[in-house]
N, C-alpha and C positions, 0 to 999 in steps of 0.2 A: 974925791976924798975917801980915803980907808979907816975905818976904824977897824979896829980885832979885837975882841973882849973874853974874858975866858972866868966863869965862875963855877962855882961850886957849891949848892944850897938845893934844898930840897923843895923849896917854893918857884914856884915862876919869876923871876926879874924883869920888868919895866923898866924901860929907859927910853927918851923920846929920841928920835932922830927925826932931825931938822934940814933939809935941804934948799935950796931956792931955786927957782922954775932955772932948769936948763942942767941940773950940776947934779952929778952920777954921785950921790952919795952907797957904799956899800957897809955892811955894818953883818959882823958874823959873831952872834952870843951863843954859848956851851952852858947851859944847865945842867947841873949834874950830868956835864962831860958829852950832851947831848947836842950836838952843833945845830944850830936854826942861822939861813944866809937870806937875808934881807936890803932887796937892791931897789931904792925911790926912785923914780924919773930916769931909768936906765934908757941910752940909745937903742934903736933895735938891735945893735952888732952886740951891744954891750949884756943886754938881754938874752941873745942865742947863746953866747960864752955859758950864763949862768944854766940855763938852760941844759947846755951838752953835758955842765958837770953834774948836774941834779939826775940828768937821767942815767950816769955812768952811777952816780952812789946808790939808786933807784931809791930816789926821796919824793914826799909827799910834797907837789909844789902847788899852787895857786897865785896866780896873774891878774892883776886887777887893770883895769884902763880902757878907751874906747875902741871898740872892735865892731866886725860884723862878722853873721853866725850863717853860716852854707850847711847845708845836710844834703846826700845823697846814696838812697840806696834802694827800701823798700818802697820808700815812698819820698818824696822832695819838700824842702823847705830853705826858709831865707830870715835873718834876721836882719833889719837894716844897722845903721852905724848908732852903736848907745856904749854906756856906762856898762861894764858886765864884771863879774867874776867867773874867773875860769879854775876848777881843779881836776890837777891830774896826779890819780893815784897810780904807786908802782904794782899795782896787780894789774894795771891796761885802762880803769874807767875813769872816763871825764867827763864831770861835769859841769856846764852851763848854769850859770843863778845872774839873776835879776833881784831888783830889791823889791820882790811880793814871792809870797807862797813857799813852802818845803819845798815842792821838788824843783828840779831843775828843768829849762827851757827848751834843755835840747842834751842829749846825754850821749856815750857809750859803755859797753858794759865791760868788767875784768874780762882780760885775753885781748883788748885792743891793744895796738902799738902805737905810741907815742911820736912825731915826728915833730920838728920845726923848722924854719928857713928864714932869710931875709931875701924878700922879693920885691921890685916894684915898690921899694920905700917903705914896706909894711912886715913885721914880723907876722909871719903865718903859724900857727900852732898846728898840725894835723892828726885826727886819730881817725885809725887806719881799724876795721873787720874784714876779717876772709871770708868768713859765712855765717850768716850771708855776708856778701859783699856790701861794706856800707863805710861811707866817707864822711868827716866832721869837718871842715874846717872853720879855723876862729882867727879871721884877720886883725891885727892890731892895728890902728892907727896911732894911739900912745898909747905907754905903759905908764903907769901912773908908781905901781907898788908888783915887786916879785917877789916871792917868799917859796925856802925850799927847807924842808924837814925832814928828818929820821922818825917816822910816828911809828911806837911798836906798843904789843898786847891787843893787836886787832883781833884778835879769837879769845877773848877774857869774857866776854858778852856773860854775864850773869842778872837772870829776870828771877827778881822776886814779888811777893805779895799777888802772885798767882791762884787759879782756882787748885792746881796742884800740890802750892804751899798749903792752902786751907785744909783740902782734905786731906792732908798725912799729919797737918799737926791737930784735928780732930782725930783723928786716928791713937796717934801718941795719947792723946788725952779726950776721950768719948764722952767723958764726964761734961764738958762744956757743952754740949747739946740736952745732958741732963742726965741726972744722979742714976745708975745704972742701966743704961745704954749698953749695950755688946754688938760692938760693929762684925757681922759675919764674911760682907763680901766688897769688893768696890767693882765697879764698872761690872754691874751684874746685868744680864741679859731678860729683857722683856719681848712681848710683842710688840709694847710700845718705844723699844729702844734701852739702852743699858740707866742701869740706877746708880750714880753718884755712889754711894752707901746705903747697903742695904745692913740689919741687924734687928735684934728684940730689944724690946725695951725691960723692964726688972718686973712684970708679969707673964713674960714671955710672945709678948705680942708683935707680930711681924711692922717693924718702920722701917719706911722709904724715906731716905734724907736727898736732899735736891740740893745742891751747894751752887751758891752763885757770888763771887768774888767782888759785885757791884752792886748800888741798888738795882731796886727790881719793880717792874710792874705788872698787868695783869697776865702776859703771857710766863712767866714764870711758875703763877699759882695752875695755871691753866696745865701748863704742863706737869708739875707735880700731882696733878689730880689724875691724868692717863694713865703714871706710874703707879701709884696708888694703884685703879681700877684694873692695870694688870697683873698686880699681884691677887687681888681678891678674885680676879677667875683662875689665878692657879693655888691660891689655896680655897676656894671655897665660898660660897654664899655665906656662912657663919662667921667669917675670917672677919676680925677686928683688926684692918689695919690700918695704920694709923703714918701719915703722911707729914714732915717737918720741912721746911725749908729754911734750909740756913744762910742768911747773906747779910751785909752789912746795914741793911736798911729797905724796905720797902714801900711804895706808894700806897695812897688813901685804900684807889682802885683794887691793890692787891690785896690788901688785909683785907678788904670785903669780900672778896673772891675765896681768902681762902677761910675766913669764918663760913661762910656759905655752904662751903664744902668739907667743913669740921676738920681742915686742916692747919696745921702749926706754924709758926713762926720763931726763929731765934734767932737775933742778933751778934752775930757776931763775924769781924774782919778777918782778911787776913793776916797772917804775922809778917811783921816788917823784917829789915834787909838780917838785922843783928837779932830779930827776937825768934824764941823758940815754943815750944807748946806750952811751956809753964805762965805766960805772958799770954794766952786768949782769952782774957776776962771777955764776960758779952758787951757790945758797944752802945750806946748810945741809941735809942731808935732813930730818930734825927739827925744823925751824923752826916756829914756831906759821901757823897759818892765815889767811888774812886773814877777817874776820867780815865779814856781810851784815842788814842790820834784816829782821825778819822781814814778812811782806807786813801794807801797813797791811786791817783788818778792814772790814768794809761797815758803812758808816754807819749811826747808829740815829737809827729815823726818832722827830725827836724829836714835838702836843697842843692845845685849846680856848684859842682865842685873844678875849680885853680888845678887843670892837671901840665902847668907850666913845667919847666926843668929847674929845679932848685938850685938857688945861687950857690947857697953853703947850707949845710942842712945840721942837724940833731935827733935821734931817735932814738925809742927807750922800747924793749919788747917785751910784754909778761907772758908767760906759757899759760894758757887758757885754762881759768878753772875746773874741775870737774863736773859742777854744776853752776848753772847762769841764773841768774839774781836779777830781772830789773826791775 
């Protein structure tokens, strides 16, 4: 069964597609003019077809259904027969997901080529590295769902609410750190490493601001204290200087730390996606934390690679990026 659907709306459209065990339903929706081809319970022949044409359009596709995972190169792995998702991007990387954890089980990076086949009763998906030399294969035994997409704005990536946000729009507005502040320098050089913002306050007295985008604990005050102490050996045993640190929030720990050491505290975020310096009121002492994703894991090298002659094949090649990503 074919369905063909063609709309035009600026929102995502939903619609269920129904099939019953055995029966190649296909179904191809255009959102604003965006085609998405979406094939349930396809045969493996019927599978490669979709395949050839996804990697002729170089579309973002993903293959769901039971397969096993071979790696071969730097090192060898095996994944036995499960439930998996597979994506393959058209800049060369694919990857492997199981239902636990972000990354993926078994990967390649952009610059692989894309191949597939029907062999031995099994749809073989292959991604192929020159160098190193290194082999993926992902045997299917069913396909369950195949899905192919035009995805574009991959390089739009904009990070806000950064420590780089905070100190430019302290900058714009100095005043939120407190009533005549005069920011002089940023990423100003010490012995004990550069200062956030360094400036006078409306006596003229030399401050070090330490800016931290998250709360904070005692390593924070710890380090605003070195900064500090290496401004007073380069201005002087007399030198009243006076050390702030600014972050959304800090621990018991810290504020004792930095009372101890007659250093400052000000509260305050950084500006969100749409807000500008005029919107840095100070926050909340207690305000929750901003979260950080924990660091992604070293890859697992994923095994004894199908170097049979392919029945009928498919392959998609991206020109290796300039710089490699894993």
């Amino acid at each position: 069964m074919y369905d063909q659907w063609w709309f035009s709306c600026s929102v995502p459209y939903s619609r269920g597609v129904r099939s019953r065990a055995g029966c190649f339903c296909l179904s191809r929706r255009y959102v604003s003019a965006v085609p998405v081809t979406t094939v349930h319970q396809p045969t493996h022949r019927e599978a490669l077809w979709e395949l050839e044409a996804a990697f002729e359009r170089g579309d973002l596709i993903t293959v769901f259904g039971r397969c096993t995972v071979d790696y071969d190169g730097r090192a060898a792995s095996s994944l036995g027969l499960g439930r998996r998702l597979l994506v393959l991007k058209p800049d060369g990387a694919a990857l492997v997901h199981t239902d636990e954890n972000q990354q993926p089980v078994n990967w390649q990076p952009p610059g692989s080529e894309h191949h597939a086949a029907v062999r031995d009763g099994q749809l073989r998906v292959r991604s192929v590295r020159t160098s190193p030399d290194e082999t993926l294969d992902i045997h299917f035994e069913t396909v369950e769902q195949l899905s192919a997409m035009a995805v574009s704005g991959r390089r739009e990536l904009s990070v806000t609410g950064s420590e780089a946000d905070l100190r430019n729009a302290l900058l714009d507005r100095p005043a939120a750190i407190e009533a005549g502040f005069e920011p002089l320098a940023t990423e100003r050089p010490t012995d004990a490493g550069p200062i956030d913002i360094f400036g006078r306050d409306s006596e003229g007295r030399p401050v070090v601001v330490e800016l931290k985008r998250r709360r904070v604990g005692p390593s924070a005050a710890s380090q605003l204290r070195r900064y500090v102490a290496a401004i007073e050996r380069e201005e002087g045993d007399n030198a009243a200087v006076r050390g702030i640190l600014v972050a959304p929030s800090v621990t018991d720990r810290a504020r004792r730390l930095l009372a101890e050491h007659d250093l400052e505290f000000v509260a305050v975020a950084p500006p969100a996606a749409d807000d500008d310096a005029d919107s840095l009121p100070p926050i909340d002492d207690d305000a929750d934390s901003l979260s950080t994703a924990p660091p992604a894991s070293d890859r697992e090298e994923p095994s004894a690679v199908d170097t049979d002659d392919e029945e009928s094949t498919a392959s998609s090649t991206a020109e290796p990026p300039s710089e490699e990503s894993n």
